[in-house]
N, C-alpha and C positions, 0 to 999 in steps of 0.2 A: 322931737316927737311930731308925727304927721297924722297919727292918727289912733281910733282905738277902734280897735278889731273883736269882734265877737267870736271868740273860739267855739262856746257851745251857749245856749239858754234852753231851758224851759221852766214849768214852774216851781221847780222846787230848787236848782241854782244856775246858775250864771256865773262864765269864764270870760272874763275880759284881758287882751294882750294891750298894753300900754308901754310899746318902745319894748325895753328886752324885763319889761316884770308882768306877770298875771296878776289880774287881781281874781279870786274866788270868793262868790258870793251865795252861801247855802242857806236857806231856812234854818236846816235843824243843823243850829249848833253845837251839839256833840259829835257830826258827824267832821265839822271842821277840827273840833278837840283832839278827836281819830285821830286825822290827818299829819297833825302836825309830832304828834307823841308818835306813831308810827316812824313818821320820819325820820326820828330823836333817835331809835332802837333799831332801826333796821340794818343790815352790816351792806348791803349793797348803796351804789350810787343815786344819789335825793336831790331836788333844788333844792337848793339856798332859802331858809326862811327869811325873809326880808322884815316883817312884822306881823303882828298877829294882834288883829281888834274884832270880836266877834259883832258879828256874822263875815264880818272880811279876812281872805286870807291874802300877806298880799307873797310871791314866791319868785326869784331870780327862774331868767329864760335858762333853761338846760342845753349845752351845745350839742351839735350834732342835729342829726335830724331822726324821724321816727324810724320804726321797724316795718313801718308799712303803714297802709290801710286797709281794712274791710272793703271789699268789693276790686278791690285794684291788685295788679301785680306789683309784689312788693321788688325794689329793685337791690335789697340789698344783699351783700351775699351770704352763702350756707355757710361760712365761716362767723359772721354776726350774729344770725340764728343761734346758731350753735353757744355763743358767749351769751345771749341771752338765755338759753337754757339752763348755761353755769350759773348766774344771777339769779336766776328762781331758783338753783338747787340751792344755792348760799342762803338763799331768804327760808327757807326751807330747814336748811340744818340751825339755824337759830334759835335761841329760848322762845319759848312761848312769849307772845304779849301778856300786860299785865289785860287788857278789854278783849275780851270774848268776838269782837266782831258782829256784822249785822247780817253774816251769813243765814237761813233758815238749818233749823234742825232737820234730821230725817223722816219723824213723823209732819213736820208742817209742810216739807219740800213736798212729800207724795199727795200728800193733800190739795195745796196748791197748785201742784201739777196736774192733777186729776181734775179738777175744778179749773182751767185755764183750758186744757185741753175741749171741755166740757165746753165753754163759750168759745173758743175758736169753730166749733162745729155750728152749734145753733145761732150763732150768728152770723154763718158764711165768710169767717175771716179766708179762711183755712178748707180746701174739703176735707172730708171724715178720711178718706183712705189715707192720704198724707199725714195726717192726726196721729191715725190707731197703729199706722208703723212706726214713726219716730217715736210714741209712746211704749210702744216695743222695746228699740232702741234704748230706751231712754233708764229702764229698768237696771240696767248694769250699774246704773250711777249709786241708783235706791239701796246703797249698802254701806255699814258702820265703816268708817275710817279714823285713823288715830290720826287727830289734829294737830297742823302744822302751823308757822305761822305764814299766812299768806296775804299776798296783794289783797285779792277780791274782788277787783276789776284790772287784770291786767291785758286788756285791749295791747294791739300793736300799735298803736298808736298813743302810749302811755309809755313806751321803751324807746329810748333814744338811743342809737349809736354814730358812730364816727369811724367809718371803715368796720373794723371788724372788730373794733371795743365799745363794751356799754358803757355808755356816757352817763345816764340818770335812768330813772323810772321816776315818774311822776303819777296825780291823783289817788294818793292814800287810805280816801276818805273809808270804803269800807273793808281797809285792813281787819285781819283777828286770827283767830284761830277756823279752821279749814280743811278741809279736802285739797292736797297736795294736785291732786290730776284735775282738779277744777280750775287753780291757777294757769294750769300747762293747758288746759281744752282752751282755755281763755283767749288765751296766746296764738292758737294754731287755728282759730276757728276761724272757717272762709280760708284757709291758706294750709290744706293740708299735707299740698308738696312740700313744705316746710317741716312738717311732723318729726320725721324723720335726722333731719338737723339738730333739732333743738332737743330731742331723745339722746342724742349723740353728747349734747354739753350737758345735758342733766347728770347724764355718768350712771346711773341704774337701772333695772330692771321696772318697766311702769307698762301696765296694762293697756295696751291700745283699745282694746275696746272699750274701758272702761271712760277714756278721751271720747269716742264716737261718743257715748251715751250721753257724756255730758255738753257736749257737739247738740245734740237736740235736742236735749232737757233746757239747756240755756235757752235755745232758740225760738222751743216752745212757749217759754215765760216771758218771751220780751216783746213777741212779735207786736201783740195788738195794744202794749203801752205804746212802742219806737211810733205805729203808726197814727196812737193817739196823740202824739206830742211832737209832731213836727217831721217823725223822720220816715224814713223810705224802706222797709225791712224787704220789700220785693223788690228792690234793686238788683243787677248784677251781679254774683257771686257777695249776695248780704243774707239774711238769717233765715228767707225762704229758698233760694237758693242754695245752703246747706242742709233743709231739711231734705229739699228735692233728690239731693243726691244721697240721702240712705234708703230711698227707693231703689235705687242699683247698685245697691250694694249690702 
């Protein structure tokens, strides 16, 4: 070992690469509990638990490499997309979990979104016309869904492949029960040349708009924590750069 790498920090946990294991360090330890019992039930590919001492999780490196980045072209191809899409439908057709997830309900999401929206304006994160459209947008999402179990954070850079097999999916932590097209917005968001791929290995019928809406419902709700906590949401094709684009369209 030569060194230990900071995968991600801020204040509520920290990823540390140590040679080929993670170690995961979360405040709220049930969110690590999540994590690893997810892991336990899920029918798709997990790293290896290595140990587990709260608040530490420690987790074997998954081969392969991600599905991409946010902000970057992803390089790998529509045939990997596409098996990543069959891996969320697999995760999908599954029992329900036994833990409900840290998803928000329907009435808390509209809420919170309306109240997010509400400070992205009066604070000049965001202007108002960029706001009151993707809040348009975002409407579609605002409807009952029969719960699935899902990721609930499946970033592309949470999916590993190797050519054009999923290797793993990693960080667990807010597994539960879900909006099926929330996982899949998850996946495609910032990369929506891909959509179409990954629709393809899903195998069903799935409402694209209802992808858009949660396209900027997401977007909406992250921007001004990502920027309170280190990160860059006005970056190149990052979470204001996707809201930008349901201006034209």
């Amino acid at each position: 070992m030569d060194e230990v790498n900071v995968v991600v920090a801020h204040s509520e946990r920290a990823t540390l690469r140590v040679g080929d294991v993670f170690l995961k360090v979360d405040a709220d330890q049930a969110r690590i509990a999540v994590e690893v019992e997810a892991m336990a039930l899920t029918p798709v590919p997990t790293p290896e638990v290595l140990w587990h001492k709260p608040p530490v999780l420690a987790i074997a490196a998954v081969p392969g490499t991600a599905l991409g980045r946010l902000g970057e072209p992803s390089t790998a191809s529509p045939a990997a997309w596409a098996a990543a899409g069959a891996a969320v439908r697999k995760l999908h057709d599954a029992p329900l979990p036994p833990f409900p997830g840290r998803g928000r309900g329907l009435a808390e999401l509209t809420v919170d979104l309306d109240h997010e929206c509400e400070r992205l304006v009066t604070t000049g994160v965001l202007p108002a016309d960029l706001v009151t459209r993707n809040r348009q947008v975002a409407e579609a999402a605002l409807r009952p869904w029969t719960p699935v179990f899902t990721h609930g954070d499946l970033q592309i850079t949470h999916v590993f492949v190797d050519g054009d097999e999923v290797t793993g999916i990693i960080d667990w932590s807010e597994a539960g029960r879900g909006d099926a097209l929330f996982d899949l917005a998850t996946l495609t968001l910032g990369h929506e040349e891909h959509l179409g791929d990954v629709v393809d290995g899903y195998g069903t019928d799935v409402d694209l708009d209802v992808i858009r809406a949660w396209w900027s419902l997401r977007s909406l709700l992250v921007v001004r924590w990502l920027a309170e906590h280190g990160f860059d949401p006005f970056a190149a094709g990052c979470e204001v750069d996707v809201l930008r684009s349901r201006m034209r369209g």
